[in-house]
mmCIF file as gemmi writes it, N, C-alpha and C atoms, coordinates in Angstrom:
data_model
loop_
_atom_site.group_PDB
_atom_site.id
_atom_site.type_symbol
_atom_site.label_atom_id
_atom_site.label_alt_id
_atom_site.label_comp_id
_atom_site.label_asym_id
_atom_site.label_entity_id
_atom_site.label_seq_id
_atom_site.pdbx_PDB_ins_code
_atom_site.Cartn_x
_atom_site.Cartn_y
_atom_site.Cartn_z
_atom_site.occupancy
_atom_site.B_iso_or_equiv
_atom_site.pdbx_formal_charge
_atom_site.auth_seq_id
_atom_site.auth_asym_id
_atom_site.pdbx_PDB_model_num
ATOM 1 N N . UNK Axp A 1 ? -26.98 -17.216 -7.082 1 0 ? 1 A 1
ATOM 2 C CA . UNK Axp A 1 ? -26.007 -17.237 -5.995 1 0 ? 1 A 1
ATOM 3 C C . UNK Axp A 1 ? -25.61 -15.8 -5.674 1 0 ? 1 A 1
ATOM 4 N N . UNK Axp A 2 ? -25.587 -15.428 -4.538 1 0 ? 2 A 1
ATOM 5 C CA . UNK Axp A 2 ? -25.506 -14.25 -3.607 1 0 ? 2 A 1
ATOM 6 C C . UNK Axp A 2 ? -24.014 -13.808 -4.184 1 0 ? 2 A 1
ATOM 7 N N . UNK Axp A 3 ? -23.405 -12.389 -4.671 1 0 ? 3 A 1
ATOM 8 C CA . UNK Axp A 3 ? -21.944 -12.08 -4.329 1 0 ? 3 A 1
ATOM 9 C C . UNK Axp A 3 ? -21.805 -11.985 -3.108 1 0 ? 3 A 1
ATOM 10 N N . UNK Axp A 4 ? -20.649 -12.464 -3.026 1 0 ? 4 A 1
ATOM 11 C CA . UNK Axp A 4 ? -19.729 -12.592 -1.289 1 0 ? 4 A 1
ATOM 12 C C . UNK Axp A 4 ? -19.118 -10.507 -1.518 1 0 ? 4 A 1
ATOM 13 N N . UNK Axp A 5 ? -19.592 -9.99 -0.492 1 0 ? 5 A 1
ATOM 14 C CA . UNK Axp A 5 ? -19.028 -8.585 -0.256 1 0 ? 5 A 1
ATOM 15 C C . UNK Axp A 5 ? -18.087 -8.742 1.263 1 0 ? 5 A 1
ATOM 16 N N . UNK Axp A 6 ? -16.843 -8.272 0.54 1 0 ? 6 A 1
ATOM 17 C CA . UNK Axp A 6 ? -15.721 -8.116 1.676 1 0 ? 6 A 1
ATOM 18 C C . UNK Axp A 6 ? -16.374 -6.591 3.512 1 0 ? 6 A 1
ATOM 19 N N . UNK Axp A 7 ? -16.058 -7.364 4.272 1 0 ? 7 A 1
ATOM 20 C CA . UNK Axp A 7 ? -16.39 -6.39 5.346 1 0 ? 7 A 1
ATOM 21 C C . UNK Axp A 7 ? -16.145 -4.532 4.686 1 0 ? 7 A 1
ATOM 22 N N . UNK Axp A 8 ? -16.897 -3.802 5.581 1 0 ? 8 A 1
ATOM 23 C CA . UNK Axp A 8 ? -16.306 -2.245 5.348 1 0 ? 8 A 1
ATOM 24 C C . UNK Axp A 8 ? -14.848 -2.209 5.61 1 0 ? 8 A 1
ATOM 25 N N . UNK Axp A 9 ? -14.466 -1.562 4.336 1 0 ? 9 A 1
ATOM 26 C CA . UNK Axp A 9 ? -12.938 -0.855 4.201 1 0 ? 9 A 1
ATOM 27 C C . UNK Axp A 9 ? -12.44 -2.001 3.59 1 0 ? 9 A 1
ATOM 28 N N . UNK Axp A 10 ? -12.608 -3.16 3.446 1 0 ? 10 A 1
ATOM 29 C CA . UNK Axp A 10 ? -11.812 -3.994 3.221 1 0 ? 10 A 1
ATOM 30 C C . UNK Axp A 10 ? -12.154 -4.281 1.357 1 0 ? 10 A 1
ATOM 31 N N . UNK Axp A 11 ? -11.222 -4.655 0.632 1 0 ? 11 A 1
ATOM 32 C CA . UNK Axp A 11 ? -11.49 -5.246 -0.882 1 0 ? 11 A 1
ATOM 33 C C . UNK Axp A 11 ? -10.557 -6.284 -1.113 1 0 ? 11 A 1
ATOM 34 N N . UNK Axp A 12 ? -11.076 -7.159 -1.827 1 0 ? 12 A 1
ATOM 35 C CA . UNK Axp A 12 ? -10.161 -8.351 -2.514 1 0 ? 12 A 1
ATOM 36 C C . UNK Axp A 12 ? -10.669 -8.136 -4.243 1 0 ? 12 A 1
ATOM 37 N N . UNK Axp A 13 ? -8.807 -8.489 -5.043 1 0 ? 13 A 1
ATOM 38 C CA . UNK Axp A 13 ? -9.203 -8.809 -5.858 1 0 ? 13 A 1
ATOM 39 C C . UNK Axp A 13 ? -7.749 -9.424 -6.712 1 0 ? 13 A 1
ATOM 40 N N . UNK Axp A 14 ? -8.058 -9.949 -7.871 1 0 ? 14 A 1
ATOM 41 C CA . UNK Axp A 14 ? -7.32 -10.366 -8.579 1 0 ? 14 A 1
ATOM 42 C C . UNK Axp A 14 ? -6.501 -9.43 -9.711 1 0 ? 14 A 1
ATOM 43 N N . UNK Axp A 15 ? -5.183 -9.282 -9.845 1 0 ? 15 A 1
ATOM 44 C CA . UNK Axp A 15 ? -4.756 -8.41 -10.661 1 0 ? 15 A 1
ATOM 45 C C . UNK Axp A 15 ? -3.899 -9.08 -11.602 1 0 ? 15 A 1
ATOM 46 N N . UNK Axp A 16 ? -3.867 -8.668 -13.126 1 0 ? 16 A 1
ATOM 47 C CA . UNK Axp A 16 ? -2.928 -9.343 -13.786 1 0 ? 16 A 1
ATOM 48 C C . UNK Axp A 16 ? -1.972 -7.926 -14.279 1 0 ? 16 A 1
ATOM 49 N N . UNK Axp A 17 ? -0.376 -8.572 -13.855 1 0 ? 17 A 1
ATOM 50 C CA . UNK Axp A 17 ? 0.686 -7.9 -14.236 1 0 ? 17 A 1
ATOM 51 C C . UNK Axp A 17 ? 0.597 -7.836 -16.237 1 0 ? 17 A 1
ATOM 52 N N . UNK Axp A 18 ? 1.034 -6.607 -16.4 1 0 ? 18 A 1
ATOM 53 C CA . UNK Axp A 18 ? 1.085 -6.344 -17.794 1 0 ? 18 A 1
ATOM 54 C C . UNK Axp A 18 ? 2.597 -6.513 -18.177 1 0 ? 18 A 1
ATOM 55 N N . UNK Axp A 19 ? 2.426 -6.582 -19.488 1 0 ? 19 A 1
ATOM 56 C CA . UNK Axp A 19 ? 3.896 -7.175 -20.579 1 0 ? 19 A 1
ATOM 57 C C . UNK Axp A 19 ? 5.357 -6.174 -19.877 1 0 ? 19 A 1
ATOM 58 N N . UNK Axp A 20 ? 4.848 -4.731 -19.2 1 0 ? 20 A 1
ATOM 59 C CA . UNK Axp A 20 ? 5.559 -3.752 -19.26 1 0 ? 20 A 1
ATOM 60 C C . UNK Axp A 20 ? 6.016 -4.202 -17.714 1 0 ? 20 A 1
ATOM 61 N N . UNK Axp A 21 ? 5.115 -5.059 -16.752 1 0 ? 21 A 1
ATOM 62 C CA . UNK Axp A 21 ? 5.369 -5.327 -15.624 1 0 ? 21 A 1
ATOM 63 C C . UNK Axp A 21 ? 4.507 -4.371 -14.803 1 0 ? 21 A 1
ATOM 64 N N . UNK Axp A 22 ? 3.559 -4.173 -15.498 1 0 ? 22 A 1
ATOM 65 C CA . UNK Axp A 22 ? 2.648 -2.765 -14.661 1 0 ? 22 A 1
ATOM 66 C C . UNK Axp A 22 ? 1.175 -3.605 -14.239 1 0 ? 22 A 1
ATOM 67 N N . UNK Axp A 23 ? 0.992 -3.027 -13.451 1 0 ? 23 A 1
ATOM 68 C CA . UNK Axp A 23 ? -0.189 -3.286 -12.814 1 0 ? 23 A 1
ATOM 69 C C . UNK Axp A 23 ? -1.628 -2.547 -12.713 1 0 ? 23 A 1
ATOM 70 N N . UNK Axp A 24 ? -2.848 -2.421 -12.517 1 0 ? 24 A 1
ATOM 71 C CA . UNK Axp A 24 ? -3.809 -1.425 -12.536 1 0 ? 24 A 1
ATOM 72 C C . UNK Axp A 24 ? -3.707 -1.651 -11.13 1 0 ? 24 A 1
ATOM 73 N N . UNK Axp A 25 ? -3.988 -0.244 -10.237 1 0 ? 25 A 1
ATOM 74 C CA . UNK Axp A 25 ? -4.724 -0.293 -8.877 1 0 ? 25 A 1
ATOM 75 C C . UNK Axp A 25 ? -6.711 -0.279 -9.256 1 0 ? 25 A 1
ATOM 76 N N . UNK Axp A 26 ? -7.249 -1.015 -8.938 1 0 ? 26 A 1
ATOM 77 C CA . UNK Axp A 26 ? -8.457 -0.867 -9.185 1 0 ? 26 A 1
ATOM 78 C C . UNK Axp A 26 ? -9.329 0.367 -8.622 1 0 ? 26 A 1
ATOM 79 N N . UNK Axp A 27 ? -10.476 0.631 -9.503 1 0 ? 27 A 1
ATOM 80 C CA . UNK Axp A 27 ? -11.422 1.655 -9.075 1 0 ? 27 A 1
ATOM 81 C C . UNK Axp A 27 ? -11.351 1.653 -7.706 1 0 ? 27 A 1
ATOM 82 N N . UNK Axp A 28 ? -12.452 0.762 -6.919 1 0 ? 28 A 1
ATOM 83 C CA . UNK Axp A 28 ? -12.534 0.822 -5.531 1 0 ? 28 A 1
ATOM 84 C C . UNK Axp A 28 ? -11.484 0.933 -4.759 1 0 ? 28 A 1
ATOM 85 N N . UNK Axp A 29 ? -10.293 0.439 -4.962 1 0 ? 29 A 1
ATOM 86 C CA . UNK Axp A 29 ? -9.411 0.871 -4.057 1 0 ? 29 A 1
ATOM 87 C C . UNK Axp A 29 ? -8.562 2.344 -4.225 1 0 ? 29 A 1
ATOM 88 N N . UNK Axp A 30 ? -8.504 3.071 -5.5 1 0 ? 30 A 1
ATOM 89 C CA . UNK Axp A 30 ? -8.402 4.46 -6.095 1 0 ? 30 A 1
ATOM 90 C C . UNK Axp A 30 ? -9.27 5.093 -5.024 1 0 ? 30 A 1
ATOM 91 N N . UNK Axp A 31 ? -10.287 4.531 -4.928 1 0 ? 31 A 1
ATOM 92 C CA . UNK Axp A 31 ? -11.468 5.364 -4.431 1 0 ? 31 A 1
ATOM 93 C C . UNK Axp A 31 ? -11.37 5.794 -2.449 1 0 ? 31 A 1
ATOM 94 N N . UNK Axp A 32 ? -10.947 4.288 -2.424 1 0 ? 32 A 1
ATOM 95 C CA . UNK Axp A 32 ? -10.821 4.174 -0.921 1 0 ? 32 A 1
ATOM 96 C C . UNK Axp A 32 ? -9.976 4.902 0.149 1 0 ? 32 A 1
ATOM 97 N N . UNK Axp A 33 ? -8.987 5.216 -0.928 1 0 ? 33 A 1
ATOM 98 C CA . UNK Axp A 33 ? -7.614 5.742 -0.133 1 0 ? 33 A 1
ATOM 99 C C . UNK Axp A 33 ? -7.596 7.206 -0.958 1 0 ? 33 A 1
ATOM 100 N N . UNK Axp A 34 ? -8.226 7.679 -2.14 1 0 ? 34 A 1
ATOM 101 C CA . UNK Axp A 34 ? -8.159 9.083 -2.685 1 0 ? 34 A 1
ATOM 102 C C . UNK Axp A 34 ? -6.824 9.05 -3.33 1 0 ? 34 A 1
ATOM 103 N N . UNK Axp A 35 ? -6.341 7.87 -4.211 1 0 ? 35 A 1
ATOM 104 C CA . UNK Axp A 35 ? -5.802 8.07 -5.043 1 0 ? 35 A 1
ATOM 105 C C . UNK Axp A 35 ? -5.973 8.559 -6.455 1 0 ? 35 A 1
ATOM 106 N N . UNK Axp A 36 ? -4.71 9.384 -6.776 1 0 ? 36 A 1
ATOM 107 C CA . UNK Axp A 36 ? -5.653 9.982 -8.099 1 0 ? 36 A 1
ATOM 108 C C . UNK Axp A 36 ? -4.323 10.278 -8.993 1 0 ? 36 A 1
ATOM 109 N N . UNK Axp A 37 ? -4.532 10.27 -10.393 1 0 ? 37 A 1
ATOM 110 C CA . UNK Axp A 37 ? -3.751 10.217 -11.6 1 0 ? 37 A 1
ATOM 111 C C . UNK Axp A 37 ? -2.476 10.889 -10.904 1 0 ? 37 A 1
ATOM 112 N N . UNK Axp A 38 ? -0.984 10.521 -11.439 1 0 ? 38 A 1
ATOM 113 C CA . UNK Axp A 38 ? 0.349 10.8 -10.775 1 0 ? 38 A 1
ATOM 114 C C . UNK Axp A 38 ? 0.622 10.995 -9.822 1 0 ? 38 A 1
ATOM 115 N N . UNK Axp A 39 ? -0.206 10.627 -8.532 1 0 ? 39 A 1
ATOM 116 C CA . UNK Axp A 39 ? -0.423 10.653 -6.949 1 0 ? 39 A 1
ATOM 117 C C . UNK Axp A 39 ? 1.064 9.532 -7.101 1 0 ? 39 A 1
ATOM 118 N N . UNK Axp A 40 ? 1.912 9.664 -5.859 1 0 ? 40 A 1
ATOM 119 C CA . UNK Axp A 40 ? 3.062 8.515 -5.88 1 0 ? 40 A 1
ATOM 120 C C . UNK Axp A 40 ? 2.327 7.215 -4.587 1 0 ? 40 A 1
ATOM 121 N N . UNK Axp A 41 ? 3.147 6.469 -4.613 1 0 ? 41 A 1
ATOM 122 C CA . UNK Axp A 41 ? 2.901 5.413 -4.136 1 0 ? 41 A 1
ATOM 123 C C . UNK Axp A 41 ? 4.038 4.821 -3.811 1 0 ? 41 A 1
ATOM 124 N N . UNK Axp A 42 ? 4.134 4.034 -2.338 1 0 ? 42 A 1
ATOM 125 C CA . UNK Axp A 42 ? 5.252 3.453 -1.966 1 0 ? 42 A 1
ATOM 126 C C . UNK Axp A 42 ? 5.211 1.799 -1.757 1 0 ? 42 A 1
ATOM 127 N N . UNK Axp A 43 ? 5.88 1.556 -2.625 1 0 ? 43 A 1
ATOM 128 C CA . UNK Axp A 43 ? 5.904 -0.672 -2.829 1 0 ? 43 A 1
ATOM 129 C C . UNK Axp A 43 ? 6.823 -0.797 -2.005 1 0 ? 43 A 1
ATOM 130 N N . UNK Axp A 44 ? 6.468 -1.781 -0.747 1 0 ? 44 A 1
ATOM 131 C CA . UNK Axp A 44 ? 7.462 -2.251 0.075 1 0 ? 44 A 1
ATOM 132 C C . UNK Axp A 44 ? 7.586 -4.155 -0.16 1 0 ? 44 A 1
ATOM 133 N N . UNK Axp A 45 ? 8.886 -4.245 -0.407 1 0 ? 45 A 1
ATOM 134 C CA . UNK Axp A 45 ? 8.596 -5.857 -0.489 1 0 ? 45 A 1
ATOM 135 C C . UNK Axp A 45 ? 9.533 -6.662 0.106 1 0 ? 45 A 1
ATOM 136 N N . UNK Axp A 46 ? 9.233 -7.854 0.644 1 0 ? 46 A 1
ATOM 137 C CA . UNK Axp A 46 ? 9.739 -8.62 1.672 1 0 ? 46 A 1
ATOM 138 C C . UNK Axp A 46 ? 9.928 -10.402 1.455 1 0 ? 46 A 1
ATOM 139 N N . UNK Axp A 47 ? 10.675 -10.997 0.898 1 0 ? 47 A 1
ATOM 140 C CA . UNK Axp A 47 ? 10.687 -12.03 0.577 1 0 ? 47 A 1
ATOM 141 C C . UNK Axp A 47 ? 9.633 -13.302 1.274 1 0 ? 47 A 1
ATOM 142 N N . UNK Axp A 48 ? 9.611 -13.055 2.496 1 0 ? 48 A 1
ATOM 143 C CA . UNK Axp A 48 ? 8.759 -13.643 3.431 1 0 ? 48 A 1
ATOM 144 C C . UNK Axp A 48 ? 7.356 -13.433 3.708 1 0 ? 48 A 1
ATOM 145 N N . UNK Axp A 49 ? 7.628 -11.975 3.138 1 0 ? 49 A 1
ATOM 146 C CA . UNK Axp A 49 ? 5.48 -11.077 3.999 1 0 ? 49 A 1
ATOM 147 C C . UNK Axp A 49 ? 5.252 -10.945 2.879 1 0 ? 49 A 1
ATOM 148 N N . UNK Axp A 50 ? 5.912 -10.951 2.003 1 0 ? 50 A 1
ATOM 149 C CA . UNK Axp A 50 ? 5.166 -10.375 0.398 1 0 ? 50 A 1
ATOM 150 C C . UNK Axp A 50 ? 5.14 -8.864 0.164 1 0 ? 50 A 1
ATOM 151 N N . UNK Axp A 51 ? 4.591 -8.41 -0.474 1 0 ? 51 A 1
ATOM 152 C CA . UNK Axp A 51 ? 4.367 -7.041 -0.853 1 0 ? 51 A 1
ATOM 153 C C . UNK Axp A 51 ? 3.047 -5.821 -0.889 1 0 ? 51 A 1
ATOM 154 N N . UNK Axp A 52 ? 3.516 -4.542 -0.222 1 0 ? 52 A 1
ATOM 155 C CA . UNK Axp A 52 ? 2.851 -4.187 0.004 1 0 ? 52 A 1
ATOM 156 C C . UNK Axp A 52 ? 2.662 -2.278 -0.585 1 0 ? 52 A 1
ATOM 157 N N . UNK Axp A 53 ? 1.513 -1.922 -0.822 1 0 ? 53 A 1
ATOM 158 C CA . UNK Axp A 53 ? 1.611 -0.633 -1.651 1 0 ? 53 A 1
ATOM 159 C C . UNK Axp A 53 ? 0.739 0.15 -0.39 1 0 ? 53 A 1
ATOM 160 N N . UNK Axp A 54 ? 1.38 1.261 -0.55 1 0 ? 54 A 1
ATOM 161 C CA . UNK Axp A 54 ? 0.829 2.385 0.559 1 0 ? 54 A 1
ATOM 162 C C . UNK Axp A 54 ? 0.993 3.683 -0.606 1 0 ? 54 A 1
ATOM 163 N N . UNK Axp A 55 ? -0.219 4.767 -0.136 1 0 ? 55 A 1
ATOM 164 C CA . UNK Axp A 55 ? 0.032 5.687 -0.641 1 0 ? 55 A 1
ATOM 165 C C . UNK Axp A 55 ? 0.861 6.538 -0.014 1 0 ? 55 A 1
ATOM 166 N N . UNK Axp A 56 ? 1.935 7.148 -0.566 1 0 ? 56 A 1
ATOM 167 C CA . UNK Axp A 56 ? 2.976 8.014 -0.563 1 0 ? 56 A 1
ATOM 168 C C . UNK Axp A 56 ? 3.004 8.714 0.684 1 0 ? 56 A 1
ATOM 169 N N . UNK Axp A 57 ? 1.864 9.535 0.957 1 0 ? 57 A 1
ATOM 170 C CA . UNK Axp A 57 ? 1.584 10.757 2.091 1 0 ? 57 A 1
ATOM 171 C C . UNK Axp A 57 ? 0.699 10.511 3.093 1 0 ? 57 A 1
ATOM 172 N N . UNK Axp A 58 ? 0.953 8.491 3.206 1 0 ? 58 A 1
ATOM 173 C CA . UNK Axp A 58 ? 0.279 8.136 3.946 1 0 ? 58 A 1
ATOM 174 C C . UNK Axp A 58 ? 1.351 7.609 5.124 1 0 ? 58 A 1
ATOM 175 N N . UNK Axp A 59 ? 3.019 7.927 4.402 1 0 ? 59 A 1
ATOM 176 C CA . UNK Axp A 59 ? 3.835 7.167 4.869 1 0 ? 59 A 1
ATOM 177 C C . UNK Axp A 59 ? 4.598 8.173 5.792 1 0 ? 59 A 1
ATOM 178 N N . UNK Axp A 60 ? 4.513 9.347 6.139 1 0 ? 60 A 1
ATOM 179 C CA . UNK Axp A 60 ? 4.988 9.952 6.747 1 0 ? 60 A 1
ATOM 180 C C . UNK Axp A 60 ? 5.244 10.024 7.773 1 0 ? 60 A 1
ATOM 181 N N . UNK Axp A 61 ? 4.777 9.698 8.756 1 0 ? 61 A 1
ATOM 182 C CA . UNK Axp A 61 ? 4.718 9.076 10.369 1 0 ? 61 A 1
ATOM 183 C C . UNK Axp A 61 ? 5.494 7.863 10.485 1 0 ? 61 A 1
ATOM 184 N N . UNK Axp A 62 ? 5.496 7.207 9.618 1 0 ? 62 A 1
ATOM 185 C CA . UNK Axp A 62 ? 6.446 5.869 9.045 1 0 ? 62 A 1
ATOM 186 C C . UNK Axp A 62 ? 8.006 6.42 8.901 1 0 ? 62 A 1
ATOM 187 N N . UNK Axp A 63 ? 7.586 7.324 8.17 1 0 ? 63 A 1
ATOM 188 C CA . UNK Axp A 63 ? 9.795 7.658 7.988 1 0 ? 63 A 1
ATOM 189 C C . UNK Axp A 63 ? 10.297 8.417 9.233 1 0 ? 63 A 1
ATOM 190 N N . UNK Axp A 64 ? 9.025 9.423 9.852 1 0 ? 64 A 1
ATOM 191 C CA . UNK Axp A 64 ? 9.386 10.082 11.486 1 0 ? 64 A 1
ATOM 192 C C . UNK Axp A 64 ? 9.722 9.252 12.437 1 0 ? 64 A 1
ATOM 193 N N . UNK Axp A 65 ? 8.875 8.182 12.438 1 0 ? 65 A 1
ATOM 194 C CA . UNK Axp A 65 ? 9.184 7.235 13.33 1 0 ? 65 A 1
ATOM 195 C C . UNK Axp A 65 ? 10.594 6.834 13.037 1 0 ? 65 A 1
ATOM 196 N N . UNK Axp A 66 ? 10.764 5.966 11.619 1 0 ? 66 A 1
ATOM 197 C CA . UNK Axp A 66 ? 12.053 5.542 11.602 1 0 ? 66 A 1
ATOM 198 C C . UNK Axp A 66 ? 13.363 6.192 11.466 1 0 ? 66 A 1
ATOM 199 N N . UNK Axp A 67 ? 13.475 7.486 11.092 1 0 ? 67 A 1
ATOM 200 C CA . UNK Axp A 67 ? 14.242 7.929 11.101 1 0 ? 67 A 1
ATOM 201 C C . UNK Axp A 67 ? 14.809 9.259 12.408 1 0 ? 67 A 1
ATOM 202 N N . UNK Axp A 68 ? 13.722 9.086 13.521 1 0 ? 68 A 1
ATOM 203 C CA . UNK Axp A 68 ? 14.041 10.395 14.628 1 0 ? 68 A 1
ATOM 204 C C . UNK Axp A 68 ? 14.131 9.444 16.077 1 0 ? 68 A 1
ATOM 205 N N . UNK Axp A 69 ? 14.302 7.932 15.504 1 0 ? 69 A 1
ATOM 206 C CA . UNK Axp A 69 ? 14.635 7.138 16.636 1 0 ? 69 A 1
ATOM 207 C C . UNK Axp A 69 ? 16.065 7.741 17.32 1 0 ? 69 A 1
ATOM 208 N N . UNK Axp A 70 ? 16.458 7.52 18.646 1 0 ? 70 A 1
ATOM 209 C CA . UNK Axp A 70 ? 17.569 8.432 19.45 1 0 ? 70 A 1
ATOM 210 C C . UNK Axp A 70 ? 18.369 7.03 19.341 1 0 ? 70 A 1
ATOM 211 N N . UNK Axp A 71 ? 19.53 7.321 19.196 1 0 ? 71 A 1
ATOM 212 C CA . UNK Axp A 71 ? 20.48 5.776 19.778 1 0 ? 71 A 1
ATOM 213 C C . UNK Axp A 71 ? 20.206 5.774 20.885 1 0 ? 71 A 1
ATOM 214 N N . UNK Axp A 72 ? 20.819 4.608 21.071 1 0 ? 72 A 1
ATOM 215 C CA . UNK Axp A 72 ? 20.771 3.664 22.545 1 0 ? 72 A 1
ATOM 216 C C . UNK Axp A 72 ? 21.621 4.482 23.442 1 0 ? 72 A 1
ATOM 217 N N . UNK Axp A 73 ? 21.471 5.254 24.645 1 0 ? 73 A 1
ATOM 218 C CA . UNK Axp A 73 ? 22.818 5.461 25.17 1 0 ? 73 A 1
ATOM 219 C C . UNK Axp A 73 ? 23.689 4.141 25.672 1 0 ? 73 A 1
ATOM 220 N N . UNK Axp A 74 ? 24.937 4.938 25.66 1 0 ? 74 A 1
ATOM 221 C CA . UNK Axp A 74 ? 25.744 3.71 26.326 1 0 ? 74 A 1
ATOM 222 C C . UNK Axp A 74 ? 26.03 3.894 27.776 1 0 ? 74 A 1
ATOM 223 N N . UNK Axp A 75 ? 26.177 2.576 28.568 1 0 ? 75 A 1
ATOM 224 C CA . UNK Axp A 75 ? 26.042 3.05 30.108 1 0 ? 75 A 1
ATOM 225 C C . UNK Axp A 75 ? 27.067 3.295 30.231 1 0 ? 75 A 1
């Protein structure tokens, strides 16, 4: 039986949480995004969407955006 390979860029996989509550990021995805030993990482989580890990200095355009929004004027 053939392995099923996920489209380009894309990976699936199964992870088991450790005793400490830690997790491994796997090889291929280390690989994908150029993560590397004490690189930070940002966990966003959402009761509804679930949770999601971005690398750190990937998020920067993310906090510009959210944080250089102008108020609303008032009429």
């Amino acid at each position: 039986m053939a392995k099923l390979k996920p489209p380009e860029g894309k990976f699936v996989a199964s992870i088991k949480v450790g005793p400490k509550g830690q997790i491994v990021v796997p090889k291929e995805v280390r690989d994908m995004f150029g993560i590397e030993p004490g690189d930070m990482l940002l966990l966003l989580a959402d009761e509804a969407q679930g949770i999601g890990i971005l690398p750190f200095n990937s998020t920067v355009q993310l906090f510009d955006d959210v944080f250089s929004k102008k108020e609303p004027e008032e009429e």
